[in-house]
Backbone as JSON, one array per atom type, in Angstrom:
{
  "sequence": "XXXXXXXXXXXXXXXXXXXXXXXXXXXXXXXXXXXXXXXXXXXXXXXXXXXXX",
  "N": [[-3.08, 37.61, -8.97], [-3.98, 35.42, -7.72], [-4.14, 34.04, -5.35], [-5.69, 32.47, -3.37], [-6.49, 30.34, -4.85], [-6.41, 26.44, -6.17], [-3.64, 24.72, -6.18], [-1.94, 23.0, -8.41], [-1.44, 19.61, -7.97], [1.6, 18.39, -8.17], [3.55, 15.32, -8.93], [6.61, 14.65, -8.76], [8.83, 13.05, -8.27], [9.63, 9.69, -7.23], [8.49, 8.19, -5.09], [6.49, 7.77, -2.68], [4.63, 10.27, -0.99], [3.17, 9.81, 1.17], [3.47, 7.04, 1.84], [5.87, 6.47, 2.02], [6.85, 4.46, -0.16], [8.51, 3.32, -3.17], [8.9, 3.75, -7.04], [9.55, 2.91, -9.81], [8.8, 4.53, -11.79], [7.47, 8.01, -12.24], [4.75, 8.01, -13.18], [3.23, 5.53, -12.33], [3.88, 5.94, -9.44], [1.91, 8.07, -9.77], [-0.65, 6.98, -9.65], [-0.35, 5.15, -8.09], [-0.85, 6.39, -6.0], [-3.52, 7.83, -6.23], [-5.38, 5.43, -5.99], [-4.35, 4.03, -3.66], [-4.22, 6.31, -1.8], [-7.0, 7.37, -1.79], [-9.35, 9.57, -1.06], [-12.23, 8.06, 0.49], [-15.86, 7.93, -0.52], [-18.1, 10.38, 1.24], [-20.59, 8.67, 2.84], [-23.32, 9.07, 4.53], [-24.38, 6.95, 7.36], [-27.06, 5.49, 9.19], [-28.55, 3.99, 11.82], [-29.76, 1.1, 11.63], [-28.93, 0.4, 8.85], [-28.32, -1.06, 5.57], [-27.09, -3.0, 3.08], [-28.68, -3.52, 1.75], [-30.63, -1.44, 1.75]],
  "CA": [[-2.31, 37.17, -7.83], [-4.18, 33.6, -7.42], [-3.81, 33.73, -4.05], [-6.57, 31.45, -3.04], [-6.44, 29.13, -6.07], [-5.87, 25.6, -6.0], [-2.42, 24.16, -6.72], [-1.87, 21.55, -8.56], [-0.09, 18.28, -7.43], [2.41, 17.43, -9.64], [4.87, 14.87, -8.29], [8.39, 14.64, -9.31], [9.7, 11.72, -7.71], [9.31, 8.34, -7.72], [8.74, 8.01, -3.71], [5.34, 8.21, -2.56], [4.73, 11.22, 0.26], [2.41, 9.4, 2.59], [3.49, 5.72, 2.53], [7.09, 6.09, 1.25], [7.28, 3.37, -0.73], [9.5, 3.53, -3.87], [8.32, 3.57, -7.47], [10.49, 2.88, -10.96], [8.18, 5.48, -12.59], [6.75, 8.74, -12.04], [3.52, 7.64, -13.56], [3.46, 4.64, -11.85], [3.81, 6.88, -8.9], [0.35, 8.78, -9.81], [-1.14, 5.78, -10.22], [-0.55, 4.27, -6.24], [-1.38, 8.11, -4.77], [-4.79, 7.7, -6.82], [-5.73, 4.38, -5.52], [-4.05, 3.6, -2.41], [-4.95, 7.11, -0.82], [-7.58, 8.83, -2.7], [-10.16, 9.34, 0.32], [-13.4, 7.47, 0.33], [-16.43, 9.21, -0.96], [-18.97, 10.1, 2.17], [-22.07, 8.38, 2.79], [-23.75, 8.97, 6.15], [-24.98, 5.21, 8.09], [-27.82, 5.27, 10.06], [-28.64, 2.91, 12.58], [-30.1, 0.03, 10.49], [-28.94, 0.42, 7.25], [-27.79, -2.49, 5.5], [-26.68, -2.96, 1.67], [-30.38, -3.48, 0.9], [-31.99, -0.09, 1.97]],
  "C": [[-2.56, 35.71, -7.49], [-3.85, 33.12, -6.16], [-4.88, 32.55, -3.21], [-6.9, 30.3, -4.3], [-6.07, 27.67, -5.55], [-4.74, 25.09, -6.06], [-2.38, 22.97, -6.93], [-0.41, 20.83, -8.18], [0.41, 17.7, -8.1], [3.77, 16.31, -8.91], [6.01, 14.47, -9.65], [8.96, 13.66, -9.34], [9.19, 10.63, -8.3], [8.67, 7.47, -6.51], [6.92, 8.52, -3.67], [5.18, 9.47, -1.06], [4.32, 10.33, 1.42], [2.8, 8.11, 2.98], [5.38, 5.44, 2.04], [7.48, 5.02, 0.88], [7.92, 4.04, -2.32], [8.83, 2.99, -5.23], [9.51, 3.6, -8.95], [9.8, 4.2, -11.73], [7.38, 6.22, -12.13], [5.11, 8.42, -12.19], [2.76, 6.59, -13.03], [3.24, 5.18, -10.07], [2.26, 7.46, -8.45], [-0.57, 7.54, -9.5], [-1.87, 4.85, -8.4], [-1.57, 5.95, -5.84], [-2.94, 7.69, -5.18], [-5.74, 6.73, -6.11], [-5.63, 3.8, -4.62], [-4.17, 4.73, -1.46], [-5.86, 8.17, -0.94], [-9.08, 8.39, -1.42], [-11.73, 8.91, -0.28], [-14.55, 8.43, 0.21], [-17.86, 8.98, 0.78], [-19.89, 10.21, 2.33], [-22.54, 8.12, 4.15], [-24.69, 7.39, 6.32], [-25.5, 5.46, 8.84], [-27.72, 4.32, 10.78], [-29.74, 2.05, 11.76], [-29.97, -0.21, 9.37], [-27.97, -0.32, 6.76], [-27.32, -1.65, 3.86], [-27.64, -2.81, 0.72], [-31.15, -2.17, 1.16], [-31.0, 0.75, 1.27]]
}
């Protein structure tokens, strides 16, 4: 049944979902989604913590 499974995200278009901007190529397409909204990975910041610790 796969009822709790993941689904994969296949886009179709050429249109991006989240920033609708407009793309000549599907692949092209994958490409922005990947890079312009692929969410930052998370690293908890203390209070003093620089680039050096």
């Amino acid at each position: 049944m796969n009822l709790f499974k993941k689904k994969p995200k296949d886009i179709v278009g050429t249109e991006c979902e989240i920033c609708h901007m407009k793309f000549s190529d599907p692949e092209r397409t994958m490409r922005h989604m990947n890079k312009a909204h692929a969410k930052p990975p998370k690293t908890p910041k203390g209070i003093g913590s620089s680039k050096y610790n």
